[in-house]
C-alpha positions in Angstrom: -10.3 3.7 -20.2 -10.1 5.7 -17.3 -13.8 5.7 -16.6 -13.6 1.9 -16.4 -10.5 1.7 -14.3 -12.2 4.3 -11.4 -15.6 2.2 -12.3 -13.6 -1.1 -11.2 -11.9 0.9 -8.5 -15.2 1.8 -6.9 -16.7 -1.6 -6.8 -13.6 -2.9 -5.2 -14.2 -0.6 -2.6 -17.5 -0.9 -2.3 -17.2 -4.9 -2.1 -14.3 -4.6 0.4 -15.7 -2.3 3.0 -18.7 -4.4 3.0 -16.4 -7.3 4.3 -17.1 -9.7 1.3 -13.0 -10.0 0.8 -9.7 -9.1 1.2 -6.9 -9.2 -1.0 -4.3 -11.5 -0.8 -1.0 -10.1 -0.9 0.5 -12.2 -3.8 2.2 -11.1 -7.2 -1.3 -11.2 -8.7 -3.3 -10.0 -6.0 -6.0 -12.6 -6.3 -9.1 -11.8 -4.1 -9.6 -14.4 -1.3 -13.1 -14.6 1.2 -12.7 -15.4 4.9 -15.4 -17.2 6.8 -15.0 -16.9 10.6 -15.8 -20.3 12.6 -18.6 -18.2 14.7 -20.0 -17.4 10.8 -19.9 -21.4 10.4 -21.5 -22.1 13.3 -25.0 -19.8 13.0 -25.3 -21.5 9.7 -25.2 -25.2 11.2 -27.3 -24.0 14.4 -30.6 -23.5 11.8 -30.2 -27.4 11.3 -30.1 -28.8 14.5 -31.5 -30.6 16.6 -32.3 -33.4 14.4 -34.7 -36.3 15.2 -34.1 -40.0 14.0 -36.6 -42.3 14.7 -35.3 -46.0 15.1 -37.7 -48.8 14.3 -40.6 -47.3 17.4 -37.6 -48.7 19.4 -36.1 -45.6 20.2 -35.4 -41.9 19.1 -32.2 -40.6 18.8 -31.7 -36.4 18.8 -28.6 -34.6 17.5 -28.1 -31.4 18.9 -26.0 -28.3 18.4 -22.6 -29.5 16.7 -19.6 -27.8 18.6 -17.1 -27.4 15.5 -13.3 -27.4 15.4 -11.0 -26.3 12.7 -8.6 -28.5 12.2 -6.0 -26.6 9.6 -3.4 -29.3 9.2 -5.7 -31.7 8.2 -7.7 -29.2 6.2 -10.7 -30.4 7.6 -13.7 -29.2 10.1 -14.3 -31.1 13.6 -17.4 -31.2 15.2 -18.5 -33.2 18.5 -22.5 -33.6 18.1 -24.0 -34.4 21.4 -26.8 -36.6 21.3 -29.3 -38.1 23.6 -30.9 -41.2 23.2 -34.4 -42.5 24.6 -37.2 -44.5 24.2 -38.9 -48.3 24.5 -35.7 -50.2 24.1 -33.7 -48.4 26.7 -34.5 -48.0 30.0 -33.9 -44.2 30.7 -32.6 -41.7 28.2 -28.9 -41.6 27.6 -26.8 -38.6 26.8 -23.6 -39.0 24.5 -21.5 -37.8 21.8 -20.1 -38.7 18.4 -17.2 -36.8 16.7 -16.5 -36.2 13.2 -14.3 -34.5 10.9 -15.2 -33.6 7.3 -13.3 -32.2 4.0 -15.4 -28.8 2.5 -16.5 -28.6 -1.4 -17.7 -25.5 -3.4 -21.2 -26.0 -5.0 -21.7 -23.6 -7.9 -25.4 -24.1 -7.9 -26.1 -22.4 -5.2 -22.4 -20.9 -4.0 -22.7 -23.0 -0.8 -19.8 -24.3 1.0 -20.7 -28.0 1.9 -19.5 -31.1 3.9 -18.1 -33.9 2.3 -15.6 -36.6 2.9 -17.0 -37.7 6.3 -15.6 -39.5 9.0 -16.9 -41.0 12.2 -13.7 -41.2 14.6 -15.6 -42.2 17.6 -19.2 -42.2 19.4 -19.4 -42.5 23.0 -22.7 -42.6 25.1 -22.4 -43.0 28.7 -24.3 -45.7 31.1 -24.9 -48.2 27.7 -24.4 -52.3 28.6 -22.1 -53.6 25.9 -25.0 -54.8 23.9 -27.0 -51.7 23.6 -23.9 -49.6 23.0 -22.8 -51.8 20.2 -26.5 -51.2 18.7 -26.4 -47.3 18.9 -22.5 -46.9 18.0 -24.3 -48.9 14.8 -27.2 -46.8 14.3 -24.9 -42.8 15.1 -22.0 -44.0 12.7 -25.0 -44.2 10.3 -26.6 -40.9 11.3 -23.8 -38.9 11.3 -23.4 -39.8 7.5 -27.1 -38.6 6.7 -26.9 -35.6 8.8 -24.1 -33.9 7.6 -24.0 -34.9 4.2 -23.4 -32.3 2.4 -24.7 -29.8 4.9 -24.2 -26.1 3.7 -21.9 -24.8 6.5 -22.2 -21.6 4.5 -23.4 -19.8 1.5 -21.9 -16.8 -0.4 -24.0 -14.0 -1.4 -23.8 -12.8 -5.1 -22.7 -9.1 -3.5 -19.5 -11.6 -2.2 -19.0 -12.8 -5.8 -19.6 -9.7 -7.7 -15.8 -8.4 -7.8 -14.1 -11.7 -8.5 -16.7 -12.3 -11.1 -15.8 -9.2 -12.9 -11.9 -10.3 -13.1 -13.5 -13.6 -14.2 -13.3 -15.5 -11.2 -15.1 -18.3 -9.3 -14.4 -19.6 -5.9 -11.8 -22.7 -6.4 -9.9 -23.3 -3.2 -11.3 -23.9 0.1 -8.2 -23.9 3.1 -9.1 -24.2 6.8 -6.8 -21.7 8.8 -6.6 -21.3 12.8 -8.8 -18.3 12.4 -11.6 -19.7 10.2 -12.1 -20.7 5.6 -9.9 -19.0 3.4 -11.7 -19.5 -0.2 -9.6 -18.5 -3.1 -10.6 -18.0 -6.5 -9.0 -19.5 -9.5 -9.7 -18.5 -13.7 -13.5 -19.2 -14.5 -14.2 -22.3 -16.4 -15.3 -22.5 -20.4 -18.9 -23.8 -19.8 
C-alpha cells in the first residue's frame, strides 16, 4: 500500500512540475488544467489566413484572429480582420468581423473546440450600401465555416495521465480573466 501511495505521489509530481495541472483547492482536491490565452492563440495562428473564393467574383482572406476572453459570458471573442478583393470590387477592401463562441471537450482527440457561434457584427470600410450588404452576407457565412469547431487547443496524454489514474476525464470548460480552466468530473461507464 505504501509502494502505491509514493508511486501515485511521484506521478503527481512529475505531472505537476511539468505544468500539465494544478490542484484546485477544494474539499476533494480535484485536478484542474489551465490554458493561457497566448497558449490559445499559437494554436489558432497554424490556421490562418484562410482563403474563400466567391463565385470568380471575388476572394475574401481571413487573417490572424485577435481573441478575447470574455469570462462572464463564458465564452471566447475574436475580431478576424479580413480583406476583400477581386473582379467585383474595384480595389481591395480591408475589414473586420467579430465573433464570440461557447468551447466543448472532444474525447476523440482531447481537443478543446469552438462551438456555439455568433456573428455580432462585420464591418468593412469604403463598401457602397450594395456591396456591403453582399459581403456582410457572404463573412456571416464564413465565419460559421471557419471556426466551426476549430481546435483552439489539444491536451496531450502526459496532461491526462494523472486525472486518468483517479478516474477522471476533462468535463468542465470555464473562461477566467487569465485564460481556460478545464475541470475534471467521474469518468463515464462506456
Amino acid at each position: 500500500m505504501a509502494t502505491m501511495n509514493r508511486r501515485l505521489l511521484l506521478v503527481a509530481g512529475t505531472w505537476l512540475a511539468l505544468g500539465g495541472c494544478s490542484v484546485a483547492s477544494r474539499a476533494q482536491a480535484q485536478p484542474i488544467y489551465k490554458v493561457t490565452l497566448d497558449q490559445l492563440e499559437r494554436v489558432l495562428a497554424r490556421r490562418f489566413p484562410l482563403r474563400y473564393p466567391v463565385s470568380g467574383l471575388l476572394q475574401i482572406e481571413m487573417r490572424q484572429p485577435r481573441l478575447r476572453l470574455l469570462p462572464e459570458q463564458n465564452r471566447l471573442g475574436s475580431e478576424l480582420p479580413i480583406e476583400a478583393a477581386g473582379p467585383a470590387l474595384r480595389r481591395p477592401y480591408s475589414g473586420s468581423v467579430d465573433v464570440d463562441f461557447a468551447l466543448r471537450y472532444e474525447a476523440s482527440d482531447q481537443s478543446i473546440r469552438a462551438h456555439g457561434i455568433r456573428v455580432n457584427a462585420v464591418h468593412v470600410e469604403g463598401l457602397g450600401r450594395d456591396a456591403a450588404r453582399l459581403i456582410d452576407g457572404y463573412l456571416r457565412q464564413l465565419s460559421d465555416q471557419a471556426l466551426a469547431e476549430v481546435v483552439v487547443h489539444k491536451l496531450r496524454p502526459e496532461d491526462l495521465a494523472l486525472p486518468s489514474t483517479m478516474g477522471l476525464e476533462p468535463g468542465s470548460i470555464t473562461v477566467t480573466p487569465q485564460g481556460l480552466v478545464i475541470g475534471f468530473v467521474s469518468k463515464q461507464p462506456a
